[in-house]
DRENDO-1510 file (C-alpha; in Angstrom, 1 decimal, always signed):
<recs>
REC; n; res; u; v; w
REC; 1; UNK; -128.0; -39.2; -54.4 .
REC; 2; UNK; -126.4; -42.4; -55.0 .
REC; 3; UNK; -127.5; -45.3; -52.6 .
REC; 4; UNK; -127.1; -44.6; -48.6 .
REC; 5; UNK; -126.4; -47.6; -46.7 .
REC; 6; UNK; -129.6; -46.7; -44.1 .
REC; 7; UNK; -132.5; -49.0; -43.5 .
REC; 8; UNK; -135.8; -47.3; -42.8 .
REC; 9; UNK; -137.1; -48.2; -39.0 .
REC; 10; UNK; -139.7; -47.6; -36.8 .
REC; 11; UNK; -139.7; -43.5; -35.3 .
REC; 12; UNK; -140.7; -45.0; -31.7 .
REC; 13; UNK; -137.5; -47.5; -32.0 .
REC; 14; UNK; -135.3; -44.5; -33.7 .
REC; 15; UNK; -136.6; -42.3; -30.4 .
REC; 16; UNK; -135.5; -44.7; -28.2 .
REC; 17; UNK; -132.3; -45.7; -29.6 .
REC; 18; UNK; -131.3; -42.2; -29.6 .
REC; 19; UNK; -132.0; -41.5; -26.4 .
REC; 20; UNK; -128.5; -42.7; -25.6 .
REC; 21; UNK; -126.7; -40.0; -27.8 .
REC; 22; UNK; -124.2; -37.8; -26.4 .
REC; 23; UNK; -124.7; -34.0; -26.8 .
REC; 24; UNK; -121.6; -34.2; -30.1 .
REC; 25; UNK; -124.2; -36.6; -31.9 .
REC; 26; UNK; -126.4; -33.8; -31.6 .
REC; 27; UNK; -123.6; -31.7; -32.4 .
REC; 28; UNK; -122.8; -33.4; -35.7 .
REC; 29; UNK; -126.7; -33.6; -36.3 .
REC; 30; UNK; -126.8; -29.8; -35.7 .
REC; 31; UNK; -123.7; -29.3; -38.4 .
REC; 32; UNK; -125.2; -31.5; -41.3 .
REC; 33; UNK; -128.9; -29.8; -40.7 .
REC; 34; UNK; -127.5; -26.3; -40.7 .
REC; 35; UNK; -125.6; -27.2; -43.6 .
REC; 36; UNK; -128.3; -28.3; -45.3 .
REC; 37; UNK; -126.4; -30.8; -47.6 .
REC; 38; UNK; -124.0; -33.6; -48.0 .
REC; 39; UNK; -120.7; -33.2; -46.0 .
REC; 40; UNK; -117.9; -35.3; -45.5 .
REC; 41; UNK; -116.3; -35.7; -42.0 .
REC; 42; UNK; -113.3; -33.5; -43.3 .
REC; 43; UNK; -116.1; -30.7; -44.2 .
REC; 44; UNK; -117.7; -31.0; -40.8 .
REC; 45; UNK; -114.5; -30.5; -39.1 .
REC; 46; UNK; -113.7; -27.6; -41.1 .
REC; 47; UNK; -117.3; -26.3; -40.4 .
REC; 48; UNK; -117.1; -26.9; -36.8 .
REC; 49; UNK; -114.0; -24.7; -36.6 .
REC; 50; UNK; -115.7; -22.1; -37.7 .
REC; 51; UNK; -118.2; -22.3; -35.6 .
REC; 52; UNK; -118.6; -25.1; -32.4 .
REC; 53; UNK; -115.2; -24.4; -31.2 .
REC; 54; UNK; -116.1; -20.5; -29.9 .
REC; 55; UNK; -118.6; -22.2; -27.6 .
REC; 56; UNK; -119.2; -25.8; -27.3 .
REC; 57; UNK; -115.5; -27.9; -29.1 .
REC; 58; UNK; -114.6; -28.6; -32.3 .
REC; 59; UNK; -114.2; -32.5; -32.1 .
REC; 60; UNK; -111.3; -34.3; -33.9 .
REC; 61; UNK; -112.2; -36.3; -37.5 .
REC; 62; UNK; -111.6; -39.4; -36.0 .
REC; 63; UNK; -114.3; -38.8; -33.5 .
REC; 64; UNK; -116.6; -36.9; -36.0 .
REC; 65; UNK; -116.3; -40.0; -37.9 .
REC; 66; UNK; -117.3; -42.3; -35.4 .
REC; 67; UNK; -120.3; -40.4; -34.3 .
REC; 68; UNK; -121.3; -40.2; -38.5 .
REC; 69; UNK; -121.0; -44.3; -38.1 .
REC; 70; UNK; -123.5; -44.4; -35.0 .
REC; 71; UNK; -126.1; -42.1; -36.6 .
REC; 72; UNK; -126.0; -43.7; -39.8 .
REC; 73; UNK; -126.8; -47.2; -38.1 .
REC; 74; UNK; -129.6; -45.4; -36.1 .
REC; 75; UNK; -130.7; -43.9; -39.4 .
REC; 76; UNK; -130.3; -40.1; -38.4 .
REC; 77; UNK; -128.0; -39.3; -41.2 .
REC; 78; UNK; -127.2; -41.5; -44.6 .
REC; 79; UNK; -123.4; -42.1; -45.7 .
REC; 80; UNK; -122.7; -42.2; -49.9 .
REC; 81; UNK; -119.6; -42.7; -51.5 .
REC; 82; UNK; -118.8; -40.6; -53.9 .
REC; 83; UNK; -115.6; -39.3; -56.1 .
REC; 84; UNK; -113.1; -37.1; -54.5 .
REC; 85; UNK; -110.2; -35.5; -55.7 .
REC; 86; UNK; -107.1; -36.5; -53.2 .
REC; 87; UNK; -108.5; -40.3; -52.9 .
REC; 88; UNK; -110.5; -42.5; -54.9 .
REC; 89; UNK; -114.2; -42.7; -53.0 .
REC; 90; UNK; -115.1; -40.4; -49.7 .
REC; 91; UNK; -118.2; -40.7; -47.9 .
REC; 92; UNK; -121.0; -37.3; -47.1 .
REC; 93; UNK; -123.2; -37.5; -45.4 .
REC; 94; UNK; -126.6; -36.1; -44.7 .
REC; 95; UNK; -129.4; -35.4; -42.1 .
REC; 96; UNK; -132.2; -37.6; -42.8 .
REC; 97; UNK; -135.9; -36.7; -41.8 .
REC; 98; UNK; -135.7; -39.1; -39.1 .
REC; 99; UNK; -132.9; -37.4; -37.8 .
REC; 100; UNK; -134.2; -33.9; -37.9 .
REC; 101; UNK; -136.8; -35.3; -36.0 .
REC; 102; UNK; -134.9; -36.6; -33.6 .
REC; 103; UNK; -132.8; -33.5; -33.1 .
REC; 104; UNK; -135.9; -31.4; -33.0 .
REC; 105; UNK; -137.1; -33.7; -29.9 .
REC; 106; UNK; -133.9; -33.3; -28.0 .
REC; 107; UNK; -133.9; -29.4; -28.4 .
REC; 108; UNK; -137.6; -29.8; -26.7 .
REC; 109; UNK; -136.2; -32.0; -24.2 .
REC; 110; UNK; -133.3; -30.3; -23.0 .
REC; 111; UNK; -133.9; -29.5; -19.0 .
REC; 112; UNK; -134.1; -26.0; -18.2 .
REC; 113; UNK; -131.8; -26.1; -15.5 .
REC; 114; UNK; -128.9; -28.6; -17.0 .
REC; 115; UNK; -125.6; -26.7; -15.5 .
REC; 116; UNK; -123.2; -25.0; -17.7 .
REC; 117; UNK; -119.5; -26.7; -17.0 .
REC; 118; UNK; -116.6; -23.8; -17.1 .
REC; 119; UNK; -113.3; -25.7; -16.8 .
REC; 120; UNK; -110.9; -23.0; -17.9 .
REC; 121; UNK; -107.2; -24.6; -17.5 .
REC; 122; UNK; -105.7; -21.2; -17.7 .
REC; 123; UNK; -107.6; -19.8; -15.3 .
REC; 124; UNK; -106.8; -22.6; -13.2 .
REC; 125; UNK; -102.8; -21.9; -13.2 .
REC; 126; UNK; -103.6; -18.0; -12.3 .
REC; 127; UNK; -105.6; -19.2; -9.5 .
REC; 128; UNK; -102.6; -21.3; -8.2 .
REC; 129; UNK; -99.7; -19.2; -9.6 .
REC; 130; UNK; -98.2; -18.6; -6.3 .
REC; 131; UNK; -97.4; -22.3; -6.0 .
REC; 132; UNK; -95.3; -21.6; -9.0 .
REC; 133; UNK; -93.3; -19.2; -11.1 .
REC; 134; UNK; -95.0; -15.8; -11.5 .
REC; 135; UNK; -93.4; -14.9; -14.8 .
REC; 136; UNK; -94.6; -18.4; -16.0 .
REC; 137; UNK; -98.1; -17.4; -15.3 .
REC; 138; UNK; -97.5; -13.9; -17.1 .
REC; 139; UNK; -96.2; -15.3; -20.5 .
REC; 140; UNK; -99.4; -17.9; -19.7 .
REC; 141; UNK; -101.5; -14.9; -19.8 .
REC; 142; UNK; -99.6; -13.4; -23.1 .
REC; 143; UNK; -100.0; -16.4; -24.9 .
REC; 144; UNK; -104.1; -17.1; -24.0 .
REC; 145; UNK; -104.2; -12.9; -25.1 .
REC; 146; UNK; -103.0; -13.9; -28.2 .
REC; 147; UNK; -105.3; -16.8; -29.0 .
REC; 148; UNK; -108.1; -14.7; -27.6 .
REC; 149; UNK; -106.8; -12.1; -30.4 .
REC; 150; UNK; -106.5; -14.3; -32.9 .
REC; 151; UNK; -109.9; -16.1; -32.4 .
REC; 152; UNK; -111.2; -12.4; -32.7 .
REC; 153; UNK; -109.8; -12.2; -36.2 .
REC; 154; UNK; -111.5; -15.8; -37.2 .
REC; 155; UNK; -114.8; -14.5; -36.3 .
REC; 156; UNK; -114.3; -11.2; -38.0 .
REC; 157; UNK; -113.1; -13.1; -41.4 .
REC; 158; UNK; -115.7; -15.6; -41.2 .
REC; 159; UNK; -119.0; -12.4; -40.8 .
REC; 160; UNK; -116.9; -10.6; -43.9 .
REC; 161; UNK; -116.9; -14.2; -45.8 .
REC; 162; UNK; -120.6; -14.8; -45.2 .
REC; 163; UNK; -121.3; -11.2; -46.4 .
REC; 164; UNK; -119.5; -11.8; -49.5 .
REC; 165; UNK; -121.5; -15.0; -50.1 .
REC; 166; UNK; -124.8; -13.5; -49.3 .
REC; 167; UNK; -125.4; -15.5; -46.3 .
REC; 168; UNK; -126.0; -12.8; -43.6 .
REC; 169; UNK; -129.9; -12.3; -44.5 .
REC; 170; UNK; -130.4; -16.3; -44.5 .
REC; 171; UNK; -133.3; -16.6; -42.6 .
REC; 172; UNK; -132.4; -20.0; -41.6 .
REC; 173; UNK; -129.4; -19.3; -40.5 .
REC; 174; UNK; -130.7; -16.4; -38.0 .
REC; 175; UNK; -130.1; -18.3; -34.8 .
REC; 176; UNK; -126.3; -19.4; -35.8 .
REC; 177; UNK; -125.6; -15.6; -36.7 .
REC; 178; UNK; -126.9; -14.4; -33.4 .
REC; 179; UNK; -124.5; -17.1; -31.5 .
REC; 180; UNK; -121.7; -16.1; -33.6 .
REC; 181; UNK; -122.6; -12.5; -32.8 .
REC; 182; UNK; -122.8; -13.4; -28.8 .
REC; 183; UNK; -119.5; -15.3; -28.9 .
REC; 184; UNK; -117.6; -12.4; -30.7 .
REC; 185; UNK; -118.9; -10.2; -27.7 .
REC; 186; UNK; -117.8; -12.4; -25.0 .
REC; 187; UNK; -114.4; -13.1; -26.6 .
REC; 188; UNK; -114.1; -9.3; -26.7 .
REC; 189; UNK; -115.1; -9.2; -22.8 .
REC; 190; UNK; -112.8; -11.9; -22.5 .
REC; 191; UNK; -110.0; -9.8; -24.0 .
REC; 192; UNK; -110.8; -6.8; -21.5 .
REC; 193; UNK; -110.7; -9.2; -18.4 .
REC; 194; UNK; -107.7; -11.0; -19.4 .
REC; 195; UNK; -105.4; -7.6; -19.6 .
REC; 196; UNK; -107.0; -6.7; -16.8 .
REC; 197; UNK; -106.1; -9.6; -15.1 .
REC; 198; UNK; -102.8; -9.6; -16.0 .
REC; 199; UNK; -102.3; -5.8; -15.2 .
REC; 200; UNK; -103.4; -6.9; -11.6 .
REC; 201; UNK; -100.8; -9.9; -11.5 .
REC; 202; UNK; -97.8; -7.8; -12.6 .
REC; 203; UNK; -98.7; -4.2; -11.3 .
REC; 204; UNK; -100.4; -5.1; -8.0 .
REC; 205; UNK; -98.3; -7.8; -6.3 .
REC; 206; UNK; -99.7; -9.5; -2.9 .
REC; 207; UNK; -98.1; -11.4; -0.3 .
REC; 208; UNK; -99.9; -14.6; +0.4 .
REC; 209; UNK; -102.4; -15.0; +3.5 .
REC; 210; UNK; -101.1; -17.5; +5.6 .
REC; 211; UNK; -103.2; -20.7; +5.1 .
REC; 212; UNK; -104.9; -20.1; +9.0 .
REC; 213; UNK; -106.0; -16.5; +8.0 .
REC; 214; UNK; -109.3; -17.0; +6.5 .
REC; 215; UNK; -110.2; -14.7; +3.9 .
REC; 216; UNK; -109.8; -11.3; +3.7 .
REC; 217; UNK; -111.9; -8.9; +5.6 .
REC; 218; UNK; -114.2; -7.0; +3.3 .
REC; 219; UNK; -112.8; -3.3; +4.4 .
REC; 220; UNK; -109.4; -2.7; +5.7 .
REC; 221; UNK; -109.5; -0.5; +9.0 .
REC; 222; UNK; -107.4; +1.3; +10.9 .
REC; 223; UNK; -105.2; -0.1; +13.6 .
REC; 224; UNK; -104.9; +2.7; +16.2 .
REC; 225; UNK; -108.4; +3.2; +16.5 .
REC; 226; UNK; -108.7; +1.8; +19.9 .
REC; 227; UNK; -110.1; +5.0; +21.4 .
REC; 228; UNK; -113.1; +5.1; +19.5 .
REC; 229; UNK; -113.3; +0.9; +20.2 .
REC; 230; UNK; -113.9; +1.8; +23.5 .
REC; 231; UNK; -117.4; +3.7; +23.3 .
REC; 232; UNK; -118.5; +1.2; +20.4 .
REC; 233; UNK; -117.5; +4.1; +17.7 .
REC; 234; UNK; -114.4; +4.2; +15.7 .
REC; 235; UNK; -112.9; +7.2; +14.2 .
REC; 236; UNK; -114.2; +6.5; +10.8 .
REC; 237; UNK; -117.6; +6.0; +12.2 .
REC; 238; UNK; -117.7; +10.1; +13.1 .
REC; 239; UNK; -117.3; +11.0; +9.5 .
REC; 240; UNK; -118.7; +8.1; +7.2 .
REC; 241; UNK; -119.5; +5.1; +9.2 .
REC; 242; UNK; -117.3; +2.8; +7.4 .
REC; 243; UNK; -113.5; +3.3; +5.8 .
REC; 244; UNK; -112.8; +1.7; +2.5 .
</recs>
């Protein structure tokens, strides 16, 4: 298809020019070998949408872009102009052996125990809301319900679409259905926890511990139970041992 502007090289210097790649190279890789044919960076964005942004990020086309330009000088993917309707010449691109190979290597080499990073900025305002304005936080919560909701209804669309195209018995494409399967479960967890969560804020109201309290104490216990203090037993420890 056309002529890609991709030099063959050597696999060992490929390898270890590639070790250097940060995990959206492998990202873009991932896109172009699902795909399984040429894409333009407008494609891959679209594609990522659709799928890298319910669990990894869905990077902008500027920065899928640049990331297409560093694989095609390692030799990972090739880049063709061709025709396209809204301007004169685009370029696709496509995962070349070399780069299957090298994506293949990395999936081997991933570290068992490499840490999953959760930075979730919403949660982060809940967990300091009483520095702040409590309603604020509430219409927070209403508005991360309703992208939870709507990300819900992306997923759904995009199972019916594949079904309509025939795409939901692709053997290859078994391990993408699965995540997308896993991800529409969590986003449905995340929905439950997030009304929950916001039931608690509005419903249960707390007055902050003062900053030389500690945390809380695990059971709450009486406070007239000095008489049983006396003889080591308190009153609840006649009947159940514990209160709470």
């Amino acid at each position: 298809m056309g002529t890609g502007r991709v030099a063959r090289r050597d696999a060992a210097v490929v390898r270890r020019d590639a070790a250097g790649l940060p995990p959206t190279s492998y990202a873009v890789l991932g896109l172009l070998a699902v795909a399984d044919l040429p894409m333009s960076a407008v494609e891959l964005k679209t594609r990522a949408e659709f799928s890298l942004r319910f669990f990894y990020w869905a990077p902008a086309v500027s920065h899928i872009r640049k990331e297409l330009t560093r694989l095609a000088e390692l030799g990972l993917v090739t880049a063709t102009e061709v025709p396209a309707p809204r301007v004169r010449r685009t370029l696709v691109h496509e995962i070349t052996d070399a780069g299957r190979t090298v994506l293949r290597n990395w999936l081997d080499d991933l570290p068992d125990d490499e840490p999953v990073v959760l930075k979730d900025p919403v949660l982060l305002r809940v967990w300091l809301g009483a520095q702040g304005d409590p309603d604020r936080i509430v219409r927070l919560l209403d508005q991360h319900l309703e992208r939870t909701r709507a990300a819900i209804d992306d997923l759904q669309w995009g199972r019916r679409r594949a079904r309509e195209m025939g795409l939901d018995n692709v053997p290859r494409l078994r391990h993408s259905r699965a995540v997308g399967d896993y991800v529409l479960r969590r986003l449905y967890a995340e929905l439950a926890n997030l009304t929950q969560l916001r039931d608690e804020i509005t419903c249960r109201p707390t007055e902050p511990r003062p900053p030389t309290a500690g945390p809380p104490p695990l059971h709450e216990y009486d406070d007239d139970d000095d008489d049983g203090d006396r003889d080591g037993t308190s009153r609840s420890d006649e009947h159940t041992g514990t209160r709470g």
